[in-house]
N, C-alpha and C positions, 0 to 999 in steps of 0.2 A: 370432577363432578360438580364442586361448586359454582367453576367457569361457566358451565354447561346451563346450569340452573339461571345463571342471570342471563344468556344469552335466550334462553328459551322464553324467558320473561319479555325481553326487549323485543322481541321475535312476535311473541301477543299481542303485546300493546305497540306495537308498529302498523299490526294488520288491522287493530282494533278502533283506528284515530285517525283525525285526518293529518294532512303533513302542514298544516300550520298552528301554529300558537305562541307562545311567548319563554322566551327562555330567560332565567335569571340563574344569576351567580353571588357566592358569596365565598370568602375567603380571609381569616383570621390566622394571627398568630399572636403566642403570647409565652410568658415565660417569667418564672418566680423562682419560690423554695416548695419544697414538699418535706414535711417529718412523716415516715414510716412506721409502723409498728409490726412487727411481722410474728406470725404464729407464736414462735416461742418469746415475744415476747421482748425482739432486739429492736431500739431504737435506730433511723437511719434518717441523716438529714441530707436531703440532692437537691441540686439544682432541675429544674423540672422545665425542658423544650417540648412546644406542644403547636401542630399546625392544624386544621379543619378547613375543610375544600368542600362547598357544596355547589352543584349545579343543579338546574332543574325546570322542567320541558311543561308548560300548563296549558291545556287548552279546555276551553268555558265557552258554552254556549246556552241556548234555550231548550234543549231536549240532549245533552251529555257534557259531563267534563270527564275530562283526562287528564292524569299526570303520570311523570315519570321523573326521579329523583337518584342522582348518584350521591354520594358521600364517602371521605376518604380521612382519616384521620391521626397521621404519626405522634410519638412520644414518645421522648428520650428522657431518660432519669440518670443522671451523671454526678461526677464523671465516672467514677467505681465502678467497673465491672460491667462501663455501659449499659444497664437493662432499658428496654422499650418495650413498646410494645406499636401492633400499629395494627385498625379495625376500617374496611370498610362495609358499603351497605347501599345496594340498588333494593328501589321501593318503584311499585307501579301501581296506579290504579283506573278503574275504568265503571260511568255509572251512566246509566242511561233514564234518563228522566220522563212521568206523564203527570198528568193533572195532578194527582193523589200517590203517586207510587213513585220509587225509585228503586231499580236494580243494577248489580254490578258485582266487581271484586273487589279485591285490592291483596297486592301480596309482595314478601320482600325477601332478600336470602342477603345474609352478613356473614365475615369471615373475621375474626379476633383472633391476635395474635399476642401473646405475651412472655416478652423473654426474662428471665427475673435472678440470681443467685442463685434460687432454692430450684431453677429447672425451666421447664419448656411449655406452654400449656396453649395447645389449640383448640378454638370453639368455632363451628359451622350452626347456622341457624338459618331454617327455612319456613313460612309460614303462608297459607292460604287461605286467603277468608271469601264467601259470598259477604255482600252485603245487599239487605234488601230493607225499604223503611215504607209507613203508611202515615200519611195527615190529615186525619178527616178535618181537623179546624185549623184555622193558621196558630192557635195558641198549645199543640196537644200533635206529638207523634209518636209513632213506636219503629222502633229497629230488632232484626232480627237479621245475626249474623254468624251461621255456621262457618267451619274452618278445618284448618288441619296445619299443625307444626312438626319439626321436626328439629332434636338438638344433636350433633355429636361432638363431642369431648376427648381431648388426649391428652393427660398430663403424665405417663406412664399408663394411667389405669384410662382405659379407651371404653367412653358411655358413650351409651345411645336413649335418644327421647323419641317417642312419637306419642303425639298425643290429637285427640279429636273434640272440639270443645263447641260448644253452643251460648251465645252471646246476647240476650234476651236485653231490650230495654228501651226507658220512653225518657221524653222531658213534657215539660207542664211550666208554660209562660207563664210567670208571676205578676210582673210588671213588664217597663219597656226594659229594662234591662236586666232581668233578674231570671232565671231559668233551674225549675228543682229537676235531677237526675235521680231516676230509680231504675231499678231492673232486677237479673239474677243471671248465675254464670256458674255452668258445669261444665268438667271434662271428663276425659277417660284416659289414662296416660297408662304407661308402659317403659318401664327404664330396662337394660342391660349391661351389663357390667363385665369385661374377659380377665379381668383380675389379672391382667398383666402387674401388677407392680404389688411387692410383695409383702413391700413396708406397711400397705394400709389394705390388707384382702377384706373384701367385702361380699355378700351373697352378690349371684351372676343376674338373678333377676326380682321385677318387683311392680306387680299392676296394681292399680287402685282409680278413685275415684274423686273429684274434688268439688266442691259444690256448694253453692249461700249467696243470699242477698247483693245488692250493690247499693248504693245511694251518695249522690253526688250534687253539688251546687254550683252556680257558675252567674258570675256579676260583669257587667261588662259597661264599664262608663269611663270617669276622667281614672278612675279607679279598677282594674282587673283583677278579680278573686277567680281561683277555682276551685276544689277541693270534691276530692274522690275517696269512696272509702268502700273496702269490699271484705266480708267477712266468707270466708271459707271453711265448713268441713272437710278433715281430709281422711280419708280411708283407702288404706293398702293392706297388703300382705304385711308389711311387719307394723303396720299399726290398729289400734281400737279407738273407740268411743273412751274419753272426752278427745278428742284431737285437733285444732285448727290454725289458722292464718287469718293475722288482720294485714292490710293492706292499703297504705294510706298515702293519698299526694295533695298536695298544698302549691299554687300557684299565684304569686301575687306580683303584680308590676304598676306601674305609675310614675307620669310624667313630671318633673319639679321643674317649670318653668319649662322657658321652648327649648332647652340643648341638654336637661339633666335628666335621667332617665334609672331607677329604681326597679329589679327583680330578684325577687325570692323564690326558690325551690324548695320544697323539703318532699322526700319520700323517706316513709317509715315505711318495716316488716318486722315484724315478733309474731310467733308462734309461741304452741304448746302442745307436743305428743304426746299419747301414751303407745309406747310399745308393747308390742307383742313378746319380740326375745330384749333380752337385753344389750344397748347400746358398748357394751366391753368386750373385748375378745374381738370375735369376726363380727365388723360395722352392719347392721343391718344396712340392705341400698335403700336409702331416702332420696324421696325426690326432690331437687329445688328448683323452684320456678323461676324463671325468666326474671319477673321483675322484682326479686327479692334482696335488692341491695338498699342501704340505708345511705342518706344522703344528703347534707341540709348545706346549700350555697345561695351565696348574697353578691350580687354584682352592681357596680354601681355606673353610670356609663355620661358621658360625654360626646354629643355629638357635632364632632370638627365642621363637618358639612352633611349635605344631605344624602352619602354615597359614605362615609369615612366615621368611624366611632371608637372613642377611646375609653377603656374601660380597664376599671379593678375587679378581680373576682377571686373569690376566697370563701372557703369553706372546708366540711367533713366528708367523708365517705368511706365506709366499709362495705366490703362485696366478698363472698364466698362462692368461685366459678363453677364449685364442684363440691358438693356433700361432705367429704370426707379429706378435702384438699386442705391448702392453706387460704388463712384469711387475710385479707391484705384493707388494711386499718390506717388512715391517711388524712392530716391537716394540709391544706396548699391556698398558695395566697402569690398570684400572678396579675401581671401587667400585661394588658393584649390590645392590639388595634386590628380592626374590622372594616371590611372592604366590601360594600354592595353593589350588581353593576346588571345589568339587560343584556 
């Protein structure tokens, strides 16, 4: 089924474009330590193999662009007991341009795979969005982007997402480079749960609703700032009022002279629920979102030529794939060289 989903995508945007534009490629590999921290708490230090393959298909003109994007991504964590993991991710999008207005799509479906000690864990994720935008001035627009996702999950316990979400929002030119981001962002989600696995039963189902503000900034000179931050209500079947999600990214890059080159990530997630039953005994299902991984990395890069880049990168990450699974809690500090080409 997930074959099926990116062939149908490719199939869209085939009919939807013309047969020319410009293809580029890129292709990295790198390789360090990673220390572990794993649920209960056991230290693990591996050697960490990591490759990233992207191609990808642009065509730009005066009234549409189009794109189309593959991405493929292995990881090997050694030598012990081999775990890997390996994700890829076809993205398409399609926008058709007039004086004032733009409409269009854009949508993507990804398959993550993770083999680990403690077990086996498959994630499928598929997403639909319109996108439609309005500019009455050159300094002032607004976007307006309905959608539709879908997540399914296997680690024993086999979840299901669907959710329907509406993506409201504008920016406001400050200066020549300075751009403020506002808006708002609700969903309507729907989790399932067949409680195959017996170690962690959890209720079978669980709607709610998610919903708050956004506001965002974004700088663009010798110097690149971005910074997003989106505050959420969340309300479900096993939750009440106070409950919510912050949701914050931080982007920062800059050039040191002509070959040295500086970027910062960080994504933060912290909540706070109040439940309805109690979190003990049988887990209430909670839902976790997509971009709810914590994650702060510093890369520092060298560029050999104008096609070739050599870089350190090293950082934290904690991500929980599943509510009620394992968290997988991780320092790693890798050597990689980067390969750009047409």
């Amino acid at each position: 089924m997930h074959t099926v989903k990116a062939g149908l995508l490719f199939l869209v945007f085939s009919l939807c474009t013309p047969c020319y534009g410009q293809f580029h490629w890129r292709w990295s590999a790198e390789s360090g330590f990673q220390n572990t921290v794993s649920f209960d708490n056991l230290h693990q230090d591996d050697i960490i193999l990591r490759m990233d393959g992207k191609a990808d298909y642009i065509y730009s003109d005066t009234d549409r662009d189009a794109t189309a994007e593959l991405k493929v991504r292995p990881e090997l964590f050694g030598p012990d007991k081999q775990p890997y993991s390996f994700r890829y991710r076809f993205t398409t999008s399609f926008q058709e341009k007039w004086e004032l207005y733009t409409a269009g799509f854009s949508a993507f479906t990804q398959r993550y795979l993770l083999q680990s000690p403690s077990g086996t864990i498959y994630q499928d994720v598929f997403v639909l969005k319109g996108t439609t935008s309005y500019s009455p001035t050159d300094d002032v627009s607004f976007a307006c982007d309905p959608g539709y996702a879908s997540q399914k999950i296997d680690d024993g316990v086999r979840q299901t997402l669907d959710l329907y979400f509406l993506d409201v929002s504008g920016e406001k030119q400050l200066g020549s480079a300075s751009v403020l981001l506002f808006g708002g962002y609700m969903e309507r989600f729907t989790i399932s749960n067949d409680q195959t696995n017996f170690l962690h039963p959890a209720q079978s189902t669980n709607k709610g609703f998610r919903y708050g503000p956004r506001l965002g900034f974004r700088y663009e000179d010798d110097l690149i700032v971005s910074c997003n931050y989106r505050f959420l209500f969340h309300k479900s079947d096993f939750t009440h009022q106070p409950s919510y999600e912050h949701n914050c990214r931080l982007m920062s890059a800059v050039m040191l002279g002509e070959r040295f080159s500086v970027l910062l990530l960080c994504d933060l997630y912290w909540r706070k629920f109040s439940y309805n039953v109690s979190p003990t005994g049988i887990w209430p299902l909670i839902y976790l979102p997509f971009d709810s991984e914590n994650k702060l990395r510093l890369k520092f890069g060298y560029d050999l030529s104008t096609n070739v880049e050599l870089y350190i990168n090293g950082g934290y990450q904690k991500e929980r794939i599943i509510e009620q699974g394992d968290v997988f809690d991780s320092w790693n500090m890798v050597l990689g060289i980067e390969f750009n080409g047409i």
